[in-house]
Steps between C-alpha positions, in 0.01 A plus 500: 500500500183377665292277303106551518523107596694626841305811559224322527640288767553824701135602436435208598693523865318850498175347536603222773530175302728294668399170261487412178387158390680389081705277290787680319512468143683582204228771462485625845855556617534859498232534787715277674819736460409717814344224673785385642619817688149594635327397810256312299485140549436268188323149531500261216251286449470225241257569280310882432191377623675465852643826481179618481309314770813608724437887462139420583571357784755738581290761465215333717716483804681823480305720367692637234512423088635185414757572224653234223728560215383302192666404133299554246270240310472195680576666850220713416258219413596355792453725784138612354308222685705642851411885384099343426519348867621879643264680249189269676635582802576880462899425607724748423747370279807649308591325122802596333612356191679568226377493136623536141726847429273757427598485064353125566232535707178290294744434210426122470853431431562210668720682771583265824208507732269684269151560567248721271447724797542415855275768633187356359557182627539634852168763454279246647735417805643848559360885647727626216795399260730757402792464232789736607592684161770715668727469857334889587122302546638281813450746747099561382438136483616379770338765701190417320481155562622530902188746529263282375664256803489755745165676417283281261394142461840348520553240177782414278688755298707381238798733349715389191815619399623466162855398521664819355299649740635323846882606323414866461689729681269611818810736679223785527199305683740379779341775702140383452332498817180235574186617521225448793127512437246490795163279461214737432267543809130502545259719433373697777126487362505097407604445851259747595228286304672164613498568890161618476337162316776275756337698791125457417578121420339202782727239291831611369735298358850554360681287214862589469779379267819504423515847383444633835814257665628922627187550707471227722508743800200687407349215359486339806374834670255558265318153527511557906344828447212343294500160666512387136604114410810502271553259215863487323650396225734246446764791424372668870532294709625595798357842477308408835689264774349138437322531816362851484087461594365647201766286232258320289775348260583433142169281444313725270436208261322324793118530541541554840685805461298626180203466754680817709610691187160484362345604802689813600375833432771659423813355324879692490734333245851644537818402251307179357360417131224295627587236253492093474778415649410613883139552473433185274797201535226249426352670196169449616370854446260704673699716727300766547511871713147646537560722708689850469845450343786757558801488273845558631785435257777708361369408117243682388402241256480221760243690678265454261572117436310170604279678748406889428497694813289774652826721582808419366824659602831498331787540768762295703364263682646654838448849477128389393467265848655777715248750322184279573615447860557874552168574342324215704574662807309783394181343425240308692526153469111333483500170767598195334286219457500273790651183363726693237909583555720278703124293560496382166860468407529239811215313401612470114847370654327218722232405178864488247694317781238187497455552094882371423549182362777218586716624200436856622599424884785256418673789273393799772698254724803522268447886493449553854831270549719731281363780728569307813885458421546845298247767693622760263570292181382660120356250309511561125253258360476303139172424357431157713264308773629636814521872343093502342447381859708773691368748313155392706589372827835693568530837662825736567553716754693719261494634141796370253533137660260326197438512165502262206372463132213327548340838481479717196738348248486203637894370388659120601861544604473838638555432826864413553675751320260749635585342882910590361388879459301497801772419739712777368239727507437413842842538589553880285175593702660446813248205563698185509192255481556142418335412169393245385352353119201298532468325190367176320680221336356621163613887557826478651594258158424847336791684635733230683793636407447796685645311802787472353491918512398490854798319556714793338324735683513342854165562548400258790122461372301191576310324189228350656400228275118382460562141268143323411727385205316670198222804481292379716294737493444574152451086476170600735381796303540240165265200741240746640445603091525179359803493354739232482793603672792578198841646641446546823669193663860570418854381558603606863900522527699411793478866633745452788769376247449779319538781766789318650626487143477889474586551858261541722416311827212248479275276684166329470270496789182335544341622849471848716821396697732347239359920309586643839853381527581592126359848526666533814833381338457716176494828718880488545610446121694742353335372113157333392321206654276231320228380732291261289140398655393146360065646440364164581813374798359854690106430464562105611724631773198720628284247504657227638595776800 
C-alpha cells in the first residue's frame, strides 16, 4: 500500500523538487517514509525558522518553490516569521505539516503539539492554507498551489495533513500527473494604450522590481528603445549590467534620484509594489511620481496600490516587456529631451559618487573587495551596515546574485540559513555560484546554529561577518531621537570559537589583503567558512592607508 504521506513525495518529484528543507518528528515521520527512496534531497536545519529562510533562499537562486516539511504546533509557530519574510517578498514557498487527526482537529484536548487551528495562524503569512480532509484532495492542492507559483504572485502555501490522513491508503492517486499553468499575457489594447503614451513621452522613465527578475532581456531593450533611465529595486538588481549607460541604481530614497523620477513624463512600473522599503529606506516621505504612471504587475490588486496608475496591466512581467517592445517598434517615438536618457543617468552617478560618506566608501570598499576575489559570488544579505549600504552603492551585472531582509519584512538572522539554500539552489539550477551570508554580529546570534547545518550539508558558503559589537545601528536611531541607548550594546561571543566549535573554517581579518587571502582560501572548501570583519580594525585600516 502507498500511503498519501509517500504519494505525495512522488507528486512532489512530478513537479521538479529536488529539496526539501525539515526536522523529523514524532508527528512528521510518515512524509519521511518515501523520502528515502526518492531523488529528493532532505536538509536539516536546526531550528523551523531556518528551514524556512533556507527554502527562501533556495527558491531565490533557483527559481523554483522552496519546500519544508513541518511538525505541528511549535514547528508551525516557528517557521511563520520565515513564511512572513517570503510572503513580503512574494517567494514561492511550499509548507507541509502535519496536524491533529481529523476526529481532533480544534478539540482542545490537550493532544501533543496542539494548536486551536493552525490555518489561522498562518492566514496572515500565507496565499492560502488548506487542511487535507481526505488522501483523494492531494492531487488538486498541490496543483493549486504550484499554479499560483508558476502563474500568479508567487507566496507561501501552507498544506496540513491530519495524521490519519498522511496513513491513508493513496494506491489509486499513484498515477496523478502534475499540472503546468502558463502566466497570463498582456492585453493587446493596454499595450496598445501603453506604447502609445511611452512613444509621445520627452522623459520616460522605468522603475522595475523584483517581480519582473524573467524580463531582464526586454527590459533592457525596452529602456534602449526609449532612452529611459532605469531605477531597481533591491530585489532587481542586476536586471541591467552595473555599467549599462542608462542604470540609474537602487537610490530611489535619495533626493537626487527623486529629482529624475519626479521629473519624467512618463513613468513604467513593472513587477514592483512601490512601497517603503525601496522607494523610502530612510522613512523620510515624499516620494512622489507626477507624471504618467503605467502599472505592470501580475496582481491585479497591486496595481492599484501606493501610486494609482493611468493604465494598469495585469500580466507576466516578460510577455508584457516583449509586448511593449514589439508595439514600440510600431509607433513614432517623439525626440527626447536633450539632457534626458543615458545624459542624466551619468550625471546622477558622478553627483551620488561625491555624495558618499567615509562609512559609506569604507564598506563599498569591503563590497567591491568581495567582488574583486569572487566576480560571480551571490551574496545573501542580513539586515546590517554594509547591506543598507549595498543596497545604494552596489550594482550586479546579473539578476539572482543579491538579496537580503532588510527589505520588506525586514528579519535578523535570515541571512545564513538562507545563504545554505542558496548554494543548493545554485547548484540544482545548474549555476554553481559561490555564496556567501553577509550578516551582523547581532543577526547571525539569531540563527548560529545553522552552521552547524551547513556543516551537514557541505555547503562551502562564506559568512561574512560585519562585528561593531552590538546594534549599532539601532544604538544611532535611539541618539538621533533622544533616547538613551537600552539593549543595544550587547555581549559579543568569541565567534571564531564558535564556528570552529561547530566546524567550520575561520579567520579574522582586519585589512583588504589579509580579506583577499581568506576569500581566496575559502573558494576551495568543501564546507562553510567564517570570515569575521573587526567594523572599527577595517575603517582605522583605511585611514591610516
Amino acid at each position: 500500500m502507498a500511503t498519501c504521506g509517500e504519494v505525495l513525495v512522488k507528486l512532489l518529484e512530478g513537479y521538479g523538487v529536488e529539496q526539501v528543507f525539515g526536522i523529523p518528528g514524532v508527528h512528521t515521520v510518515e512524509l519521511y517514509r518515501g523520502l528515502a527512496g526518492s531523488s529528493i534531497n532532505h536538509v536539516t536545519p536546526r531550528h523551523e525558522q531556518g528551514a524556512g529562510f533556507m527554502a527562501d533562499g533556495y527558491a531565490r537562486t533557483s527559481g523554483k518553490p522552496g519546500v519544508c516539511f513541518i511538525i505541528t504546533g511549535p514547528g508551525m509557530t516557528n517557521i511563520t516569521t520565515a513564511m512572513g519574510q517570503a510572503y513580503a517578498d512574494s517567494i514561492p514557498m511550499l509548507v507541509i505539516s502535519s496536524v491533529q487527526s481529523r476526529n481532533q482537529l480544534g478539540g482542545g484536548r490537550g493532544k501533543l503539539h496542539e494548536l486551536p487551528s493552525q490555518s489561522a495562524l498562518v492566514a496572515g503569512v500565507a496565499a492560502f492554507s488548506h487542511t487535507l480532509m481526505s488522501a483523494a484532495e492531494l492531487p488538486s492542492v498541490l496543483a493549486r498551489a504550484f499554479a499560483l507559483f508558476q502563474a500568479g504572485r508567487p507566496r507561501p502555501v501552507h498544506i496540513e495533513i491530519p495524521l490519519d490522513v498522511l496513513v491513508e491508503n493513496a494506491d489509486d492517486l499513484l498515477d496523478s500527473q502534475p499540472v503546468s499553468v502558463t502566466p497570463a499575457g498582456p492585453s493587446p489594447a493596454a499595450i496598445k494604450q501603453m506604447a502609445g503614451l511611452l512613444a509621445k513621452a520627452k522623459r520616460p522613465l522605468i522603475l522595475a522590481g523584483g517581480g519582473a527578475i524573467y524580463a531582464a532581456g526586454p527590459l533592457t531593450q525596452l529602456a534602449e528603445q526609449l532612452d529611459a533611465p532605469v531605477a531597481l529595486t533591491i530585489n532587481a538588481k542586476g536586471m541591467l549590467a552595473s555599467n549599462h549607460p542608462l542604470l540609474i541604481g537602487s537610490t530611489q530614497s535619495l533626493d537626487p534620484t527623486r529629482e529624475i523620477i519626479e521629473g519624467a513624463d512618463v513613468v513604467l512600473a513593472i513587477g514592483t509594489e512601490l512601497a517603503e522599503t525601496d522607494y523610502d529606506i530612510t522613512f523620510q516621505g515624499h516620494f512622489k511620481i507626477p507624471g504618467t504612471l503605467l502599472r505592470i504587475d501580475i496582481d491585479p490588486d497591486q496595481t492599484v496600490r501606493n501610486f494609482p496608475p493611468k493604465v494598469a496591466l495585469v500580466s507576466d512581467a516578460r510577455s508584457a516587456a516583449e509586448a511593449l517592445v514589439a508595439a514600440l517598434g510600431e509607433e513614432t517615438l517623439v525626440e527626447r529631451q536633450n539632457d534626458w536618457g543615458h545624459k542624466r543617468a551619468a550625471a546622477l552617478k558622478a553627483t551620488l559618487a561625491t555624495s558618499w560618506d567615509e562609512a559609506t566608501r569604507g564598506q563599498t570598499l569591503f563590497l567591491q573587495t568581495v567582488l574583486e576575489v569572487l566576480p560571480d559570488v551571490v551574496i545573501v544579505g542580513d539586515s546590517t551596515q554594509p547591506v543598507y549600504t549595498g543596497n545604494l552603492t552596489l550594482d550586479l551585472d546579473k539578476p539572482r546574485r543579491w538579496f537580503n531582509s532588510s527589505t520588506g519584512y525586514g528579519t535578523l538572522g535570515y541571512a545564513l540559513p538562507a545563504a545554505v539554500g542558496a548554494w543548493l539552489g545554485s547548484r540544482d539550477a545548474g549555476e554553481h555560484h559561490p555564496v556567501a551570508c553577509l550578516i551582523g554580529d547581532g543577526g547571525l546570534q539569531f540563527t548560529l546554529s545553522e552552521l552547524a547545518s551547513a556543516v551537514e550539508a557541505r555547503t562551502p558558503i562564506i559568512v561574512l561577518l560585519w562585528n561593531n559589537q552590538g546594534y549599532e545601528e539601532i544604538k544611532k536611531y535611539m541618539v538621533n531621537r533622544a533616547i538613551e541607548p537600552v539593549g543595544v550594546d550587547i555581549y559579543t561571543p568569541d565567534f571564531i570559537g564558535v564556528a570552529k566549535a561547530l566546524g567550520c573554517a575561520a579567520e579574522a581579518v582586519g585589512g583588504v589583503e589579509p580579506l583577499k587571502a581568506a576569500l581566496d582560501a575559502a573558494k576551495s572548501r568543501q564546507g562553510p567558512t567564517v570570515i569575521e570583519i573587526d567594523q572599527h580594525r577595517w575603517m582605522k585600516g583605511l585611514k591610516a592607508s
